[in-house]
C-alpha positions in Angstrom: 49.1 93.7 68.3 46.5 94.2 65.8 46.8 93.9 61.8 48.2 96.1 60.1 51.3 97.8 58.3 54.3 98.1 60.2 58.2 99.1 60.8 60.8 96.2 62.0 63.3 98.2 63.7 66.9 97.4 64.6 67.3 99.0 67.8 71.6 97.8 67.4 72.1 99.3 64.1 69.3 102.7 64.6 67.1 101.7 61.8 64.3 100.4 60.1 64.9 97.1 58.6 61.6 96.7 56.2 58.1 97.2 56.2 55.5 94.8 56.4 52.0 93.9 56.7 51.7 92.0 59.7 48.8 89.6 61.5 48.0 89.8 65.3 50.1 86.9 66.1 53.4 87.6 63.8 56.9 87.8 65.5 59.6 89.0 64.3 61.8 87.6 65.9 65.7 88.2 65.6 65.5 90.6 69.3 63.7 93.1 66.3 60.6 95.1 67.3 57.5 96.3 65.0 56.8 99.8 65.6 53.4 100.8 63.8 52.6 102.9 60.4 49.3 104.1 60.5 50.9 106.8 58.0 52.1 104.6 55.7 55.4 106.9 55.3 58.2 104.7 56.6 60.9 103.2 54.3 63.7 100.7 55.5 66.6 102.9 56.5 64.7 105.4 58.1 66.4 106.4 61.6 65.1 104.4 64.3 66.3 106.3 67.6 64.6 104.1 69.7 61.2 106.5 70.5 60.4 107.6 66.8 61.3 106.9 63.1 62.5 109.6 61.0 63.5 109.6 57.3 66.8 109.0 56.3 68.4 112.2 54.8 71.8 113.1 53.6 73.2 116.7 53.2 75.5 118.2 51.5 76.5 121.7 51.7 80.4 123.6 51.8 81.5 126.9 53.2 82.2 128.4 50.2 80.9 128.2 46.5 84.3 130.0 45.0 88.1 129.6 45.9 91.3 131.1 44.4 93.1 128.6 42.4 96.3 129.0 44.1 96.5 125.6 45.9 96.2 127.5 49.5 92.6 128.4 49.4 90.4 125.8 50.7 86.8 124.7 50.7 85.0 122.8 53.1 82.8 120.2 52.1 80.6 118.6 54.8 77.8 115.5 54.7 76.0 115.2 56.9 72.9 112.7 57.7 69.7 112.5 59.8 71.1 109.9 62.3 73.1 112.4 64.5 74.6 109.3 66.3 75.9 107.3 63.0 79.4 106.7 62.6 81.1 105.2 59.5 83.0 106.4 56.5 81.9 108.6 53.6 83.5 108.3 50.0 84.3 111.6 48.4 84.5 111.6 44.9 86.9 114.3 43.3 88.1 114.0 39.8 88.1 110.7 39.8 89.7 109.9 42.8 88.0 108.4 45.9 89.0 109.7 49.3 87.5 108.0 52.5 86.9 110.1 55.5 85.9 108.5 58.7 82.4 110.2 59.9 81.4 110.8 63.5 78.3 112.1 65.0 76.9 112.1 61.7 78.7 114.8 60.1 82.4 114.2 57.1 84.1 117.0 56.7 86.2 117.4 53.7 88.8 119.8 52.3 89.1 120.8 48.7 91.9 123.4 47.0 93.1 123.6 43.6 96.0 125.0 41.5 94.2 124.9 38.0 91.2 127.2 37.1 87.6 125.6 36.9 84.8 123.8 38.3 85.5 120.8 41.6 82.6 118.6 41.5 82.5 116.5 44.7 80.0 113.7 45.2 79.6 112.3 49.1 78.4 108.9 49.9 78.1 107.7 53.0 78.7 103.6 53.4 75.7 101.8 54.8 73.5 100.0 52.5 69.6 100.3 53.0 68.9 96.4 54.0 65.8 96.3 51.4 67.3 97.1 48.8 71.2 97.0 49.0 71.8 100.6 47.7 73.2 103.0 49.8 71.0 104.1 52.8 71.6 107.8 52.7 71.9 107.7 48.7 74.8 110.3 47.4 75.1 114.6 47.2 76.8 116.3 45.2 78.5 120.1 45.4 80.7 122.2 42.6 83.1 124.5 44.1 84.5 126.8 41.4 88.4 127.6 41.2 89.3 130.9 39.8 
């Protein structure tokens, strides 16, 4: 191994752990590896999936921007992040209440209907915390679905 900067990767938990600046004879130890970043570009919790590192992305995105607010017409709201493998739960935020919804394959999905006029702001945040910095590893998304 020569000098340089690179990514301890958790091949158990699919990420990267931290970055580093290593010396030829550093070990991680821990059953870790160090994959190199000539690049520079890698953050901890960045998808490891076991060949390549990508970055760590969340997305948010529903089915429709407008439902009748009539309590029977729903909206779909879906997060979904860059590890296509992760399972875990994701907190959706919705006027003030917190619903957890149990993710798999990557992807929350999330139904949303209302009975009073106005604006649904939901905010998804999936539950894994970036081990560098103890915030969460995808970070948070937010959507407004309007009731009318």
């Amino acid at each position: 191994m020569s000098a340089g900067r690179y990514a301890v990767v958790d091949d158990a938990r699919r990420m990267v752990v931290n970055v580093i600046i290593a010396t030829p004879d550093f070990d991680p130890g821990n059953g870790w590896r160090l994959m190199e970043d000539t690049a520079g570009t890698v953050s901890p919790g960045d998808v490891w999936d076991g060949a390549t590192i990508t970055r760590a992305t969340l997305t948010v995105t529903i089915d429709k921007p407008t439902i009748a607010a009539n309590g029977t017409d729903t909206a779909t709201v879906t997060a979904q992040v860059s590890d296509d493998q992760w399972s875990g739960d994701v907190l959706f935020e919705v006027a003030g209440q917190t619903y957890v919804v149990p993710a798999s394959g990557g992807k929350a999905t999330f139904t949303v209907s209302s009975t009073t006029p106005g604006d649904i702001a939901v905010r998804a945040t999936p539950q894994e915390t970036n081990p560098a910095t103890g915030t969460p590893r995808w970070g948070s998304g937010s959507v407004t679905i309007h009731a009318g």
